[in-house]
One Martini backbone bead per residue (centre of mass of N, CA, C, O) as a GRO file, in nm:
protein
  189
    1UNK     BB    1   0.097   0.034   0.022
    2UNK     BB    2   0.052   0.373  -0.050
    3UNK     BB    3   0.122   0.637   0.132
    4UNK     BB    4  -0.017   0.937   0.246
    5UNK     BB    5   0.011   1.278   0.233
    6UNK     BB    6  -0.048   1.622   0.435
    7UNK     BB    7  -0.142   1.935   0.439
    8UNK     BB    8  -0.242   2.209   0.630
    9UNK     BB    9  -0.450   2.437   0.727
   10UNK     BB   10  -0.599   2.536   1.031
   11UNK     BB   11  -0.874   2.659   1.141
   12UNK     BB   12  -1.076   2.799   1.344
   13UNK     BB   13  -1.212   2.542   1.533
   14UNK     BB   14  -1.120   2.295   1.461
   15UNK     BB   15  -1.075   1.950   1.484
   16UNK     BB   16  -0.808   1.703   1.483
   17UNK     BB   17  -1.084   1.524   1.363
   18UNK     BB   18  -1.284   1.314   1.152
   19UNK     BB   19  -1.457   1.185   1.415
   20UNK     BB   20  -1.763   1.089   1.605
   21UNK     BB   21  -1.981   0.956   1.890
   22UNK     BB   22  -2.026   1.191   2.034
   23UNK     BB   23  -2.265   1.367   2.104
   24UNK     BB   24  -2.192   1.662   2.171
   25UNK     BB   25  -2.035   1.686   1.847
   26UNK     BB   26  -2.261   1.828   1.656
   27UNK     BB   27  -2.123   2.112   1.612
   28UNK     BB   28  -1.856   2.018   1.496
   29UNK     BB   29  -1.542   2.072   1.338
   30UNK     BB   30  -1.411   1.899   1.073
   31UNK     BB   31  -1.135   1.765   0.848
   32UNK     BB   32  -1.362   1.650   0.652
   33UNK     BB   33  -1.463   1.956   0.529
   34UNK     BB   34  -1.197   2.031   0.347
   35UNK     BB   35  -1.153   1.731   0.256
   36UNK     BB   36  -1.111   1.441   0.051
   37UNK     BB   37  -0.958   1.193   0.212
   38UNK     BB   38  -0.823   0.904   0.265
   39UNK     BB   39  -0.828   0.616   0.403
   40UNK     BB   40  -0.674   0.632   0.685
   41UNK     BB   41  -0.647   0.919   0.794
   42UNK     BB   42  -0.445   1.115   1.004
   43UNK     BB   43  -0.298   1.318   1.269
   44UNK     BB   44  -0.008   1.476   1.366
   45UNK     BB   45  -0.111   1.517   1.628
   46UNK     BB   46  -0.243   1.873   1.751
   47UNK     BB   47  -0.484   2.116   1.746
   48UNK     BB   48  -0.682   2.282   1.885
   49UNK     BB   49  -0.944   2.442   1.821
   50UNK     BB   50  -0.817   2.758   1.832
   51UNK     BB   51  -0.624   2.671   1.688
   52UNK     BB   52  -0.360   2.741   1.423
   53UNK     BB   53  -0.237   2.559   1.125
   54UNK     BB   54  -0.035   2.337   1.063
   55UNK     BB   55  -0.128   2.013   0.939
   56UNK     BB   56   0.007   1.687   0.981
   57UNK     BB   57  -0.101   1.410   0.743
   58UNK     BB   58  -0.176   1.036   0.739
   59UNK     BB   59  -0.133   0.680   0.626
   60UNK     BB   60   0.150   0.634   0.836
   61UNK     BB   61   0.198   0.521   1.156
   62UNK     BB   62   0.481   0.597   1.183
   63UNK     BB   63   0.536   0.861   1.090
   64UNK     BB   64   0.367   0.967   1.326
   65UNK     BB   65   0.570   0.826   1.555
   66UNK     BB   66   0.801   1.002   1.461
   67UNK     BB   67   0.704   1.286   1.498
   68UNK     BB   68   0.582   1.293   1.781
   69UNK     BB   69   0.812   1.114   1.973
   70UNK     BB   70   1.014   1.325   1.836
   71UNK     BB   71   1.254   1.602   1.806
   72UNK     BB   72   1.079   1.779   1.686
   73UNK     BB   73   1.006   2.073   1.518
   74UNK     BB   74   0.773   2.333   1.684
   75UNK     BB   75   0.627   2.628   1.535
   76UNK     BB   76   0.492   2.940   1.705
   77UNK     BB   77   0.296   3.205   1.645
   78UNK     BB   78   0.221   3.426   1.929
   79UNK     BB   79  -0.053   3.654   2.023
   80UNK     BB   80   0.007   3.868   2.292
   81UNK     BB   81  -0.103   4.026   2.630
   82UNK     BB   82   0.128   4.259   2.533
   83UNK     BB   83   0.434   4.357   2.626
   84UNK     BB   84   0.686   4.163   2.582
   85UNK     BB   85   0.937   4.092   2.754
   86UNK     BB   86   1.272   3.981   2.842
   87UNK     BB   87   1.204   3.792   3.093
   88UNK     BB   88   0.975   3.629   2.965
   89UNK     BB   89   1.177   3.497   2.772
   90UNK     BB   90   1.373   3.387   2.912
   91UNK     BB   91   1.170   3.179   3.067
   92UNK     BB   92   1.082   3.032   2.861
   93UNK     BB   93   1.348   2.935   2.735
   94UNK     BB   94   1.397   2.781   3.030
   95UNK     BB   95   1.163   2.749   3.151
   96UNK     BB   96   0.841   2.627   3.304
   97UNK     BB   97   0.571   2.585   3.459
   98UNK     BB   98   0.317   2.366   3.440
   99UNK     BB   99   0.019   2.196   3.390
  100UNK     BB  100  -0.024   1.854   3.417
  101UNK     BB  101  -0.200   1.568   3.498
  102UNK     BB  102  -0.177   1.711   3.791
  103UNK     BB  103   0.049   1.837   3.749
  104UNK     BB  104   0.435   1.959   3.764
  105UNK     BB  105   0.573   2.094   3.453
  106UNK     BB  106   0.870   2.128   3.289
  107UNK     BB  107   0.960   2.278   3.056
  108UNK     BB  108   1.186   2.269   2.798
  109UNK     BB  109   1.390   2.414   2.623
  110UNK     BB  110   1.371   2.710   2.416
  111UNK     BB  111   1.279   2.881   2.169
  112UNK     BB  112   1.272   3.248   2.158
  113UNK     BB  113   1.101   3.525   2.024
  114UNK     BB  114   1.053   3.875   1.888
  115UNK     BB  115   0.863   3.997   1.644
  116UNK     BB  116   0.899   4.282   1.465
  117UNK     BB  117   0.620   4.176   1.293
  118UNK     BB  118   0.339   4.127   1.165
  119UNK     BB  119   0.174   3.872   1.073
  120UNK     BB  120   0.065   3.753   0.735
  121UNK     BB  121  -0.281   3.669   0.818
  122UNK     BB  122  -0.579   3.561   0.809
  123UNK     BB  123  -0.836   3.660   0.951
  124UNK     BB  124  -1.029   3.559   1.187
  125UNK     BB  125  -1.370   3.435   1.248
  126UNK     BB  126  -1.279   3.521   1.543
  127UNK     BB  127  -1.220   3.773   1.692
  128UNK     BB  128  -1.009   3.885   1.911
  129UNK     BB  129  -0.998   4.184   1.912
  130UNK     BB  130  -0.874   4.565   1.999
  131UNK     BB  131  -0.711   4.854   2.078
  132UNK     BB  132  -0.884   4.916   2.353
  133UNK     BB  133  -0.753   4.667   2.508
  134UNK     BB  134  -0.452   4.723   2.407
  135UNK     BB  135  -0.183   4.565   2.364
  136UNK     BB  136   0.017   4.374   2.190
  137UNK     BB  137   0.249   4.062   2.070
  138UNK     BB  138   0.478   3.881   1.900
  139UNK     BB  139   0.574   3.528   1.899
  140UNK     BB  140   0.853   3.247   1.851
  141UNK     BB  141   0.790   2.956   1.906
  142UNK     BB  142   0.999   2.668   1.983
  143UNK     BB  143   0.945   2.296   1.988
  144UNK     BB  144   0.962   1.914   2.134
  145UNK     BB  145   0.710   1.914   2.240
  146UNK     BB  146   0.332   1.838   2.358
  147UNK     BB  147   0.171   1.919   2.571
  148UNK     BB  148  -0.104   2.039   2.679
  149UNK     BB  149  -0.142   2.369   2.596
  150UNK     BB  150   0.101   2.484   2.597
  151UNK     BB  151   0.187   2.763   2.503
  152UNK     BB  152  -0.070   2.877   2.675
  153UNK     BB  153   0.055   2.816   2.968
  154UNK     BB  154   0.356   2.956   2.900
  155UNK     BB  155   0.252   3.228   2.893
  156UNK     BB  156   0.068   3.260   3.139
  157UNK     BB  157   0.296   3.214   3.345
  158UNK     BB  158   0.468   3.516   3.211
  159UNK     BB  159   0.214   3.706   3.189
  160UNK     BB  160   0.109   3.634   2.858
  161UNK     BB  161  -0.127   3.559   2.703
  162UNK     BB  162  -0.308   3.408   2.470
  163UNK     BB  163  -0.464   3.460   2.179
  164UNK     BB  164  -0.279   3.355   1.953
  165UNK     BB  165  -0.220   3.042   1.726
  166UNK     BB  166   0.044   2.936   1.530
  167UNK     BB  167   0.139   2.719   1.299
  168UNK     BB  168   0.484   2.735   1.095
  169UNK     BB  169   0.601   2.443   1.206
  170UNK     BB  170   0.723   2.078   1.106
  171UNK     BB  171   1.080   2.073   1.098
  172UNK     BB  172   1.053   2.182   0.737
  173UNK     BB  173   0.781   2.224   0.752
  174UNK     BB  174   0.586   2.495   0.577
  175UNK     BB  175   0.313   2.687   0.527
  176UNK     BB  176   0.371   2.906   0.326
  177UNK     BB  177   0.109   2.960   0.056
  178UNK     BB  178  -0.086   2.891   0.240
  179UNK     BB  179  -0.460   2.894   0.297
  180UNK     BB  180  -0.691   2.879   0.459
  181UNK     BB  181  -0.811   2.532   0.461
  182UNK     BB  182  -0.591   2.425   0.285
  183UNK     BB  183  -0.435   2.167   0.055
  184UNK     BB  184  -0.203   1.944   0.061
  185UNK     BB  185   0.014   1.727  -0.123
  186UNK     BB  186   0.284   1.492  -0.031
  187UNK     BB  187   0.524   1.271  -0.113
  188UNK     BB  188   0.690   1.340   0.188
  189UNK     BB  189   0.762   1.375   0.561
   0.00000   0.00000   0.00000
């Protein structure tokens, strides 16, 4: 068997899977409204509901648990709450504590920088706020681990909570120029 991958920009709203049978999730919105993929298509990993951006999807189970399981860098432009400081971006770097299945969990050093410039992403569904509420600023989080929303527990743990959230990185691959809900076929991951 051939196996297929793809990538997808993932929009705000959709849940990182393709069915359930749970009654519950009646009104989410899923995977398979975006295009029609083939039989037995994974994602690779999850962004949660709110967030936004790359998600490599495979029918290959091997590639997705060594994308998820091994030191894979995955990239989030993430725009917070305030003009964030040196000191929360170092302490980003350095590790912070989050909670994790009522645990608490340090995360591991990781790369953070400042954006100099707000990405040029297209609007989102839900309006994130606007300027009569404060000073944003977007951030660079490159990580290699995946806990629940860790991203957003971490910028929160330092004081600057993330509005949007958009991975634009996993490995080499990159969001390039899809458009929101767009997909791609890829060759190989």
């Amino acid at each position: 068997m051939k196996h297929r991958h793809f990538k997808l920009f993932k929009p705000y709203g959709y849940l990182s899977q393709f069915q359930t049978n749970a009654r519950h999730e009646i009104n989410k919105k899923f995977l398979g409204e975006l295009y029609h993929f083939p039989e037995g298509i994974m994602a690779i990993g999850r962004l949660d509901k709110d967030s936004e951006g790359l998600l490599l999807l495979t029918t290959d189970g091997k590639v997705s648990f060594d994308i998820t399981s091994s030191k894979t860098d995955k990239e989030y432009y993430v725009q917070v709450d305030g003009e964030i400081t040196n000191e929360a971006i170092l302490a980003l770097k350095q590790g912070v504590n989050i909670s994790h299945k009522s645990e608490t969990y340090t995360t591991k050093p990781c790369q953070v920088s400042q954006l100099k410039e707000e990405p040029d992403f297209p609007e989102r569904a839900k309006k994130i706020r606007d300027a009569r509420h404060g000073k944003t600023s977007w951030i660079s989080i490159t990580i290699n681990e995946g806990k629940f929303r860790q991203v957003r527990k971490m910028t929160a743990q330092v004081g600057f909570p993330t509005l949007r959230l958009v991975r634009v990185r996993v490995g080499s691959i990159t969001l390039e120029d899809l458009k929101m809900g767009e997909v791609k076929e890829l060759s190989q991951i």
